[in-house]
C-alpha positions in Angstrom: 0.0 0.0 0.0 2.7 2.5 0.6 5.1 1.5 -2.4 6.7 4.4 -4.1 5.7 2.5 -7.4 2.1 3.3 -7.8 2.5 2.7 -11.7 5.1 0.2 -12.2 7.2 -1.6 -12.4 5.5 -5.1 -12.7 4.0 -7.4 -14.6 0.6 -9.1 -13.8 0.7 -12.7 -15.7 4.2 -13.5 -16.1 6.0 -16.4 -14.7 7.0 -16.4 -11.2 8.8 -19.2 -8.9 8.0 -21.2 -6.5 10.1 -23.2 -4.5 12.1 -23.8 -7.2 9.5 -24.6 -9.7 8.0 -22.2 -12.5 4.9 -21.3 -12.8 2.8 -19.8 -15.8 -0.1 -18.0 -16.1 -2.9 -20.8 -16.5 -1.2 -23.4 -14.3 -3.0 -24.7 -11.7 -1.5 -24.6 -8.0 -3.3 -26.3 -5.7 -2.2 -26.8 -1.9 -3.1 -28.6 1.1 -1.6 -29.8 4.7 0.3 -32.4 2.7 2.0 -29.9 0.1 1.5 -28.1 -3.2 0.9 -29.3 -6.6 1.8 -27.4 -9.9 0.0 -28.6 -12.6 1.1 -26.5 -16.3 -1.6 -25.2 -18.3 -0.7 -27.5 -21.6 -1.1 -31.0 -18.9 -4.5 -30.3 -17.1 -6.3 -32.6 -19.2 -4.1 -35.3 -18.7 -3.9 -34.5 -15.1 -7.7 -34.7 -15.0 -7.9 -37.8 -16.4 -5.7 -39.5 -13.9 -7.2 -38.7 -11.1 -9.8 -41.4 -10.8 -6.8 -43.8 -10.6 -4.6 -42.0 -8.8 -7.7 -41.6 -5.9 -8.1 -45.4 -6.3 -4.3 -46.2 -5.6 -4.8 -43.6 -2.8 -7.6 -45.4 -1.2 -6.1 -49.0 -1.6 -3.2 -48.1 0.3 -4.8 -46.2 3.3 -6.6 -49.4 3.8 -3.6 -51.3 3.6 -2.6 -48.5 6.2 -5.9 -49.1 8.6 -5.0 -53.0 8.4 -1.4 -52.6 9.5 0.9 -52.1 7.2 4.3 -50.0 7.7 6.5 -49.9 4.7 4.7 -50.3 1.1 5.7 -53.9 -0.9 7.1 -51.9 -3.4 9.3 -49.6 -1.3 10.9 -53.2 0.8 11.1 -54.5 -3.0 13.2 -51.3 -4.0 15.4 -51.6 -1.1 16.4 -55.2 -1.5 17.0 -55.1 -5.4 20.2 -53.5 -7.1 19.1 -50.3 -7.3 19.7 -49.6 -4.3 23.6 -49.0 -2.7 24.3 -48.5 0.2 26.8 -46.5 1.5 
């Protein structure tokens, strides 16, 4: 409110960043207690249609998470293959 630059200079639309990560006019940010999500303008659709699966996958493993489990299959798979060195 009390900047000497009543005029200028700016920009309103251009890209700005984010904790490290551009955004663009049209991109979709979206935040919650868990984090923030960019999404660019030219992958919404795609996005979109994901999310159905991504919410299953999401589901099935909080229920995996009610019944008990601790440490994904696929993360205790990861950690015993190749991939992995330790140091």
């Amino acid at each position: 409110p009390d900047s000497p630059f009543t005029k200028g200079p700016g920009e309103v639309g251009g890209p700005v960043t984010l904790g490290g990560r551009r955004v663009e006019s049209g991109d979709i940010v979206l935040g919650d207690r868990d984090g923030v999500v960019v999404v660019p303008f030219d992958r919404i659709d795609a996005t979109i249609a994901r999310l159905g699966s991504i919410h299953a996958a999401e589901a099935a493993l909080d229920r995996e998470v009610e019944e008990g489990l601790t440490v994904p299959q696929a993360i205790l798979d990861l950690l015993a293959s190749e991939a992995v060195r330790r140091v």
